[in-house]
C-alpha positions in Angstrom: 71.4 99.3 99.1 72.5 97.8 102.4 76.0 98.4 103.8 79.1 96.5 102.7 79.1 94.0 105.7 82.8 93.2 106.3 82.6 89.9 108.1 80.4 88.7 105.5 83.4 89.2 103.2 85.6 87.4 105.1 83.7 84.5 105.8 82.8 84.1 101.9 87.1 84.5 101.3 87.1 81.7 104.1 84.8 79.5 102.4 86.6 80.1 99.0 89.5 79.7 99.8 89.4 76.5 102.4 92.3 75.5 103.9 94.9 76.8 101.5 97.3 78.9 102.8 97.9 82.5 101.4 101.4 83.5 100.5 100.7 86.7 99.8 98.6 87.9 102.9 99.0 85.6 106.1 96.2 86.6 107.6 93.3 88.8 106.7 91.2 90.7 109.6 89.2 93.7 109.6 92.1 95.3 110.6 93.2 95.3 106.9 89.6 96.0 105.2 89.1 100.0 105.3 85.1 100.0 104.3 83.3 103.3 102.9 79.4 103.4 101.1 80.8 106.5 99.3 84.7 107.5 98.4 86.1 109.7 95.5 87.9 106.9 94.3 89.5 103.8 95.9 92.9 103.7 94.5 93.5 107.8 95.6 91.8 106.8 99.8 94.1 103.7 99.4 97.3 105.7 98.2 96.1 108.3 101.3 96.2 105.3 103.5 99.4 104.6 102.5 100.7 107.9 103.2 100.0 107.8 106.4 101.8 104.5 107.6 98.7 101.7 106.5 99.4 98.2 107.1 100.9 96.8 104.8 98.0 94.3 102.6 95.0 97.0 103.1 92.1 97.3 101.2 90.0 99.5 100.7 86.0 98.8 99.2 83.2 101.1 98.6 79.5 100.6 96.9 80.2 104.4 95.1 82.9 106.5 93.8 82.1 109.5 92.7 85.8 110.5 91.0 86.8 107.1 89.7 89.0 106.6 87.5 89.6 104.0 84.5 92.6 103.5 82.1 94.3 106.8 80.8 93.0 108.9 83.7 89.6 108.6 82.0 86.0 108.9 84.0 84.8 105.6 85.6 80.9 105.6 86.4 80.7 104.4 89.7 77.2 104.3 90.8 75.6 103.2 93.8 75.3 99.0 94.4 78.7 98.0 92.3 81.7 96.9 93.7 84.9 99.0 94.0 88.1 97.7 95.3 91.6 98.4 95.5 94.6 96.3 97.0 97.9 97.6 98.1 100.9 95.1 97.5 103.8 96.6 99.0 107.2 95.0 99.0 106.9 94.2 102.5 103.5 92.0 102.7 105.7 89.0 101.8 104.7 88.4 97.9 108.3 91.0 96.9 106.6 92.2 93.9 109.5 94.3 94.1 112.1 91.8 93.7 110.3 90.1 91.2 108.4 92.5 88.6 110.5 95.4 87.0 109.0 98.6 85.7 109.1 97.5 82.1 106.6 94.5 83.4 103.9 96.5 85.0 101.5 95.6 82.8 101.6 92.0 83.4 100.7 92.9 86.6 97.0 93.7 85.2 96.9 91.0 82.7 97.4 88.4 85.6 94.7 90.5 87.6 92.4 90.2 84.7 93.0 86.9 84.1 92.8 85.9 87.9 89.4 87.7 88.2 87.7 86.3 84.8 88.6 82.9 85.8 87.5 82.8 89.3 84.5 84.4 88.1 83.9 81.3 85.8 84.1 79.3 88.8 80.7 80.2 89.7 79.5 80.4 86.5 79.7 83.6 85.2 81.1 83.5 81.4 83.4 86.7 81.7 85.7 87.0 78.5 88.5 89.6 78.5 88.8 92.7 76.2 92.5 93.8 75.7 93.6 94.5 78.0 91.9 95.0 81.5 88.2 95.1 80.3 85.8 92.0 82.2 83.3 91.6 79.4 79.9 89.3 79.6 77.6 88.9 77.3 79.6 91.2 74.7 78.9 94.0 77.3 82.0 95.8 80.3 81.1 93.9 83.4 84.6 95.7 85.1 87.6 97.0 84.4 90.6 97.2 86.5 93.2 99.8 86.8 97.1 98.8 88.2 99.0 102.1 89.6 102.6 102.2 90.7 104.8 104.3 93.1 108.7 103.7 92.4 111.5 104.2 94.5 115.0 103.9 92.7 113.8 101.8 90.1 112.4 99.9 92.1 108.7 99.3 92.4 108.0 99.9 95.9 104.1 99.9 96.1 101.2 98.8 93.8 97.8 99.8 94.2 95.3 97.4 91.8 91.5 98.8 91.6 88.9 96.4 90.6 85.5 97.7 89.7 82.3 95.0 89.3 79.2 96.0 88.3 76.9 94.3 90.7 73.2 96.1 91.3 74.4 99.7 89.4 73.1 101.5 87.1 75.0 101.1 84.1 75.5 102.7 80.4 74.2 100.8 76.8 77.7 99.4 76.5 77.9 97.6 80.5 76.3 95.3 82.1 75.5 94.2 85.7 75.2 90.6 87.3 72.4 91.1 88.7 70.8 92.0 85.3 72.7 88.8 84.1 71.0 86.7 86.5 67.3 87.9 86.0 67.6 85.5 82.6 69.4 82.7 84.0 68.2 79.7 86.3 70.5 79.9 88.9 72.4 82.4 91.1 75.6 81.1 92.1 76.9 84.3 93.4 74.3 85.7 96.5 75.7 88.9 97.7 77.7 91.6 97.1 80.2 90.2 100.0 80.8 87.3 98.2 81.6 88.7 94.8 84.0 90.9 96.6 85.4 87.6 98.2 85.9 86.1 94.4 87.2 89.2 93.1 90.1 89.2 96.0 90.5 85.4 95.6 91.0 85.7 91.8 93.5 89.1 91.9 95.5 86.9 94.5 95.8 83.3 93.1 97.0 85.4 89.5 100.0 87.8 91.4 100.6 84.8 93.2 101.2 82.5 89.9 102.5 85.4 88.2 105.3 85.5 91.2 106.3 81.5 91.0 105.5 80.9 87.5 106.3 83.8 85.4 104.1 85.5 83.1 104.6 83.1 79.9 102.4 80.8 82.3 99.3 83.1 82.2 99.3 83.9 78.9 97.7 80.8 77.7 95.5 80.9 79.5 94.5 84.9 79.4 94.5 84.4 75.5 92.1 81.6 75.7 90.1 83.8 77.1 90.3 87.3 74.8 87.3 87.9 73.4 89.6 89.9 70.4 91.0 86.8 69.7 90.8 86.8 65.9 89.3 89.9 65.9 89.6 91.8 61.9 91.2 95.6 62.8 92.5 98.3 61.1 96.3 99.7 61.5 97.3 102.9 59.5 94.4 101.4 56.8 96.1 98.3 56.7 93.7 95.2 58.0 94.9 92.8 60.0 93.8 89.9 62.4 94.5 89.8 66.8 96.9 86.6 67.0 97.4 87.1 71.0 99.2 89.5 73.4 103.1 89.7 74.0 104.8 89.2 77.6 104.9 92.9 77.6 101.2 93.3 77.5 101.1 94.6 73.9 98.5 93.5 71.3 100.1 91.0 68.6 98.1 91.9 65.0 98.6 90.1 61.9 99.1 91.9 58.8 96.1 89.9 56.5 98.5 89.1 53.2 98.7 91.6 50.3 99.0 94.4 52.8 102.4 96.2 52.2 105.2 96.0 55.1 104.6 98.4 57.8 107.5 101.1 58.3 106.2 103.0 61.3 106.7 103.6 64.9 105.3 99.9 66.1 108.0 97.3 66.4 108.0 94.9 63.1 108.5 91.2 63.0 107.4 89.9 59.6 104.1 90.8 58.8 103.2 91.0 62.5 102.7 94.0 65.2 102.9 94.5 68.4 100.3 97.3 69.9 100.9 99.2 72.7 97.5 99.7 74.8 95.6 102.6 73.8 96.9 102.6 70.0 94.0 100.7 68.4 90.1 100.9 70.1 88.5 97.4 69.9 84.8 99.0 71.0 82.7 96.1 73.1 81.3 94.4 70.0 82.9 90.8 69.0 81.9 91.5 65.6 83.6 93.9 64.8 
């Protein structure tokens, strides 16, 4: 596995991107890219580079992590050849995240990430579905995941750290997959290196935060539904079956009680036959069938 080649990654943004203008990051130079074959984990050398007075818009990429981390503080396998990025957004690099996303809204902050990444992935021809609610899924199968941490200063979000891991050329379990598996059955490769995956993956996290800052997030949702793979999905709530109808502005999972099933008097928040889940109160596995 060759070494992360940083201009490469900025030429593919380049040619993404074209002339628009970023609102979010101005500029971005090698000064902001902070490059490792081999880190712990991402999102801790990125808040450590924070720490210590970092620009503000760094990033930080490796090809490994040996410590990473997932959703729930739970073990990420990070092998050799994927990609594993985090971006900083701090109140000062000009998007005002801080100004603009409370505490209570975090979560939208990784459904617009997921959403952003799937769809710029579809660009260039890569089907990537969403599993609720920051799973990349292709070919029923975790392509990435992504993982959206805070640090809050009198109420006040003053920092987030997003990590973004893409299975490129890893080694991965029964349950993932890697797009360079993908592509040994299809006739084209849109996507060439590991450079410019990284360049689609920043592009896609971007142009959602970005849209998520002017639009709102009732503007994403649409679309993120569109593409949930649990859309319609059959699951099981205290033994009573329902059916995934979409995801609230709040990030949680909205399940419809199938008819017949008696009213629901727990702790999840009740409107007619219909609940809202928070993340982490119902597993959904990696199986559309189920």
């Amino acid at each position: 596995m060759s070494e992360f080649n940083q201009q490469k990654f900025i030429n593919s943004l380049s040619n993404i991107q074209g002339t628009r203008v970023s609102k979010i990051f101005n500029s971005l130079t090698p000064n902001h890219l902070h490059i490792f074959s081999t880190l712990p984990s991402t999102n801790q050398t990125l808040w450590q580079l924070i720490d210590s007075g970092v620009s503000p818009g760094a990033i930080v990429i490796a090809t490994q992590q040996t410590a990473g981390r997932g959703q729930w503080g739970r073990n990420w396998i990070s092998s050799i050849g994927g990609l594993y990025m985090s971006v900083a957004f701090p109140k000062g690099c000009g998007c005002m995240i801080a100004s603009n996303i409370s505490i209570s809204q975090t979560s939208q902050l990784t459904l617009s990430t997921a959403w952003g990444i799937a769809a710029s992935l579809q660009d260039y021809g890569v089907p990537v579905k969403i599993k609720w609610p920051n799973d990349l899924i292709l070919e029923n199968r975790k392509l990435g995941g992504i993982l959206t941490e805070t640090r809050v200063k009198k109420e006040k979000i003053a920092w987030v750290v997003i990590g973004i891991g893409i299975n490129w050329a890893n080694s991965v379990p029964e349950t993932g997959i890697n797009l360079q598996s993908y592509y040994r059955n299809q006739f084209q490769t849109e996507i060439s290196s590991l450079e410019m995956l990284a360049a689609i993956v920043f592009h896609g996290l971007e142009s959602a935060i970005q849209q998520l800052l002017d639009s709102g997030i009732e503007n994403i949702l649409p679309a993120y539904n569109q593409l949930l793979i649990n859309m319609g999905q059959q699951v099981l709530v205290e033994d009573h079956l329902g059916k995934v109808v979409g995801v609230t502005n709040s990030g949680e999972l909205k399940v419809k009680i199938n008819p017949g099933s008696p009213t629901l008097k727990t702790q999840f928040q009740i409107l007619s036959s219909e609940i809202y889940l928070k993340p982490g109160r119902v597993s959904l596995g990696y199986n559309s069938q189920l």
